[in-house]
C-alpha positions as CSV (number, residue, x, y, z in Angstrom):
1,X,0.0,0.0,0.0
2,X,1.1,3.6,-0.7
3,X,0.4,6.7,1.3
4,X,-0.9,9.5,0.0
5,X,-1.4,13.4,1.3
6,X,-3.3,15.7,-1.4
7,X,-2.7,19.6,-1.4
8,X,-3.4,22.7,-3.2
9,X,-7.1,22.8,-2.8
10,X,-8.5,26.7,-2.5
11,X,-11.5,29.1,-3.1
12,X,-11.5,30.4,-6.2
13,X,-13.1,32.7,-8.5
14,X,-15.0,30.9,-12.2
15,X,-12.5,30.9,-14.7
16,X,-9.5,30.4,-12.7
17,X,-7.1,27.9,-12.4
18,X,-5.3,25.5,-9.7
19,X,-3.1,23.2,-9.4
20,X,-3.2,19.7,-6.6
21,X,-0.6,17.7,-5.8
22,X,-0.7,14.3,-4.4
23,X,2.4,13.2,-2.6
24,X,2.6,9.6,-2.7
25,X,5.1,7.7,-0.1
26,X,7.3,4.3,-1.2
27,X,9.3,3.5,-3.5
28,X,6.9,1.6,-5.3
29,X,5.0,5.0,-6.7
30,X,6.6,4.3,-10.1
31,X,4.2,0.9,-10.2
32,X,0.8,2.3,-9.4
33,X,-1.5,3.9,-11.8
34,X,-3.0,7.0,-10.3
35,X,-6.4,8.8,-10.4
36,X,-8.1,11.7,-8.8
37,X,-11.7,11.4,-7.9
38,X,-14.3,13.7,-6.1
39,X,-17.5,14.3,-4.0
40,X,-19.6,17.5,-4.3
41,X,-22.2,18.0,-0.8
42,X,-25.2,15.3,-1.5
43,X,-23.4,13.9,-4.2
44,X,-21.7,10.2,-4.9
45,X,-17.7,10.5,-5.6
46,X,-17.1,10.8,-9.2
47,X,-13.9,9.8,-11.3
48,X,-11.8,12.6,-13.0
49,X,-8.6,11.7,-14.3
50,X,-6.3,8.6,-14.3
51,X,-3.0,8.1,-15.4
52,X,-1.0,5.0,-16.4
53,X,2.0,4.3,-14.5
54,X,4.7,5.8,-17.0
55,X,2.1,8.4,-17.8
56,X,2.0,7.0,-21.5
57,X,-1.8,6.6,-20.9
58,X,-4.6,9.0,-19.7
59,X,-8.3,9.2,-19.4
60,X,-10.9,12.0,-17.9
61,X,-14.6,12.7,-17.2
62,X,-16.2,14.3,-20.0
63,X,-17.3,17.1,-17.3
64,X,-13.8,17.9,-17.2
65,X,-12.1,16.9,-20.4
66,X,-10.1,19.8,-22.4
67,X,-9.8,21.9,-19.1
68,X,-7.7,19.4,-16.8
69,X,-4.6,17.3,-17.4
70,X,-3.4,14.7,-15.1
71,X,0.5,14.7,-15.0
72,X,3.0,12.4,-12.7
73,X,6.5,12.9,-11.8
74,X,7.8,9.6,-10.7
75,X,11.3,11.0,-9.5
76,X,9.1,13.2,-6.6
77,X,6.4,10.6,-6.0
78,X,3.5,13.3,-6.9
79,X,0.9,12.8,-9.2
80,X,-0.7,16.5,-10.4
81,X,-4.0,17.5,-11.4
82,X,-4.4,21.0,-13.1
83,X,-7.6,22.4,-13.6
84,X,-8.0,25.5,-15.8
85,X,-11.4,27.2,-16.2
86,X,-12.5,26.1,-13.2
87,X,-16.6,26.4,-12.9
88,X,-18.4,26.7,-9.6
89,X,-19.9,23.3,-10.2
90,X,-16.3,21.9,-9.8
91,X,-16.6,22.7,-6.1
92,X,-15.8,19.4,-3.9
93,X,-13.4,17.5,-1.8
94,X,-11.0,15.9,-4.1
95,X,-9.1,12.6,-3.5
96,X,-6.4,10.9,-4.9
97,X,-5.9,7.2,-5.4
98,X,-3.4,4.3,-6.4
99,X,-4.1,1.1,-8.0
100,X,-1.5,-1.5,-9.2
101,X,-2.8,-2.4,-12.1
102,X,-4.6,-0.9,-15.3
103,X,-8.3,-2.3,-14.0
104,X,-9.7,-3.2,-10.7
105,X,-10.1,-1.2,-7.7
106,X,-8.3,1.8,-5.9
107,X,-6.3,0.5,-3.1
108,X,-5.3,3.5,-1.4
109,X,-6.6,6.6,-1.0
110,X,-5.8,10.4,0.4
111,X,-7.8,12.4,2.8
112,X,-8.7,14.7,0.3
113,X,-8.4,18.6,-0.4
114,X,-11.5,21.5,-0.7
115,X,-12.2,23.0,-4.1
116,X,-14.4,25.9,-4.3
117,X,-15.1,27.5,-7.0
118,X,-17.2,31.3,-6.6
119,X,-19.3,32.4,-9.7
Protein backbone atom coordinates (compact mmCIF):
# COMPACT_ATOMS: atom_id res chain seq x y z
CA UNK A 1 0.00 0.00 0.00
CA UNK A 2 1.08 3.58 -0.74
CA UNK A 3 0.36 6.73 1.34
CA UNK A 4 -0.91 9.51 -0.03
CA UNK A 5 -1.38 13.36 1.26
CA UNK A 6 -3.26 15.72 -1.43
CA UNK A 7 -2.66 19.57 -1.36
CA UNK A 8 -3.38 22.70 -3.18
CA UNK A 9 -7.09 22.79 -2.76
CA UNK A 10 -8.49 26.67 -2.48
CA UNK A 11 -11.46 29.05 -3.10
CA UNK A 12 -11.47 30.38 -6.17
CA UNK A 13 -13.10 32.66 -8.47
CA UNK A 14 -15.03 30.88 -12.22
CA UNK A 15 -12.49 30.90 -14.71
CA UNK A 16 -9.48 30.43 -12.72
CA UNK A 17 -7.06 27.94 -12.38
CA UNK A 18 -5.27 25.45 -9.75
CA UNK A 19 -3.11 23.20 -9.39
CA UNK A 20 -3.20 19.69 -6.63
CA UNK A 21 -0.57 17.66 -5.84
CA UNK A 22 -0.74 14.32 -4.41
CA UNK A 23 2.45 13.19 -2.65
CA UNK A 24 2.63 9.60 -2.75
CA UNK A 25 5.10 7.65 -0.07
CA UNK A 26 7.34 4.34 -1.18
CA UNK A 27 9.33 3.47 -3.51
CA UNK A 28 6.88 1.62 -5.29
CA UNK A 29 5.00 4.98 -6.68
CA UNK A 30 6.57 4.30 -10.07
CA UNK A 31 4.18 0.85 -10.23
CA UNK A 32 0.83 2.29 -9.37
CA UNK A 33 -1.55 3.92 -11.82
CA UNK A 34 -3.03 6.99 -10.32
CA UNK A 35 -6.42 8.79 -10.44
CA UNK A 36 -8.08 11.72 -8.83
CA UNK A 37 -11.65 11.42 -7.89
CA UNK A 38 -14.28 13.69 -6.13
CA UNK A 39 -17.49 14.30 -4.03
CA UNK A 40 -19.60 17.47 -4.27
CA UNK A 41 -22.22 18.02 -0.83
CA UNK A 42 -25.17 15.35 -1.49
CA UNK A 43 -23.43 13.93 -4.15
CA UNK A 44 -21.68 10.15 -4.86
CA UNK A 45 -17.71 10.54 -5.63
CA UNK A 46 -17.14 10.76 -9.16
CA UNK A 47 -13.91 9.81 -11.34
CA UNK A 48 -11.82 12.61 -13.01
CA UNK A 49 -8.62 11.74 -14.27
CA UNK A 50 -6.32 8.62 -14.34
CA UNK A 51 -2.96 8.11 -15.45
CA UNK A 52 -1.02 5.04 -16.39
CA UNK A 53 2.04 4.34 -14.50
CA UNK A 54 4.68 5.82 -16.98
CA UNK A 55 2.09 8.44 -17.82
CA UNK A 56 1.99 7.03 -21.48
CA UNK A 57 -1.77 6.59 -20.94
CA UNK A 58 -4.61 9.02 -19.75
CA UNK A 59 -8.31 9.21 -19.37
CA UNK A 60 -10.87 12.05 -17.93
CA UNK A 61 -14.63 12.67 -17.21
CA UNK A 62 -16.24 14.26 -20.04
CA UNK A 63 -17.28 17.14 -17.31
CA UNK A 64 -13.81 17.89 -17.21
CA UNK A 65 -12.07 16.93 -20.38
CA UNK A 66 -10.12 19.75 -22.45
CA UNK A 67 -9.79 21.91 -19.11
CA UNK A 68 -7.67 19.39 -16.77
CA UNK A 69 -4.55 17.35 -17.41
CA UNK A 70 -3.38 14.65 -15.14
CA UNK A 71 0.54 14.69 -14.98
CA UNK A 72 3.02 12.40 -12.74
CA UNK A 73 6.50 12.87 -11.75
CA UNK A 74 7.78 9.55 -10.69
CA UNK A 75 11.26 10.98 -9.48
CA UNK A 76 9.08 13.19 -6.62
CA UNK A 77 6.36 10.59 -6.02
CA UNK A 78 3.51 13.28 -6.94
CA UNK A 79 0.94 12.85 -9.19
CA UNK A 80 -0.75 16.49 -10.43
CA UNK A 81 -3.97 17.49 -11.41
CA UNK A 82 -4.35 20.99 -13.14
CA UNK A 83 -7.56 22.44 -13.60
CA UNK A 84 -8.04 25.53 -15.79
CA UNK A 85 -11.36 27.24 -16.24
CA UNK A 86 -12.52 26.13 -13.20
CA UNK A 87 -16.61 26.44 -12.90
CA UNK A 88 -18.41 26.67 -9.63
CA UNK A 89 -19.90 23.26 -10.25
CA UNK A 90 -16.30 21.92 -9.84
CA UNK A 91 -16.57 22.67 -6.15
CA UNK A 92 -15.84 19.43 -3.95
CA UNK A 93 -13.44 17.48 -1.79
CA UNK A 94 -10.95 15.93 -4.14
CA UNK A 95 -9.11 12.64 -3.53
CA UNK A 96 -6.37 10.90 -4.88
CA UNK A 97 -5.90 7.16 -5.39
CA UNK A 98 -3.38 4.28 -6.38
CA UNK A 99 -4.10 1.07 -7.95
CA UNK A 100 -1.50 -1.50 -9.17
CA UNK A 101 -2.75 -2.43 -12.10
CA UNK A 102 -4.58 -0.95 -15.26
CA UNK A 103 -8.32 -2.26 -13.99
CA UNK A 104 -9.72 -3.17 -10.72
CA UNK A 105 -10.10 -1.16 -7.71
CA UNK A 106 -8.29 1.84 -5.88
CA UNK A 107 -6.30 0.46 -3.15
CA UNK A 108 -5.27 3.47 -1.36
CA UNK A 109 -6.61 6.57 -1.01
CA UNK A 110 -5.80 10.37 0.36
CA UNK A 111 -7.77 12.38 2.83
CA UNK A 112 -8.65 14.68 0.26
CA UNK A 113 -8.37 18.62 -0.38
CA UNK A 114 -11.46 21.47 -0.69
CA UNK A 115 -12.15 22.97 -4.07
CA UNK A 116 -14.39 25.90 -4.35
CA UNK A 117 -15.13 27.53 -7.02
CA UNK A 118 -17.20 31.25 -6.64
CA UNK A 119 -19.35 32.43 -9.68
Amino acid sequence: QVQLVESGGDLVQAGGSLRLSCAASGRTFSSYFMGWFRQAPGKEREFVARISWNAGSTYYADSVKGRFTISRDNAKNTVYLQMNSLRPEDTAVYYCAARRGASGSYGSWGQGTQVTVSS
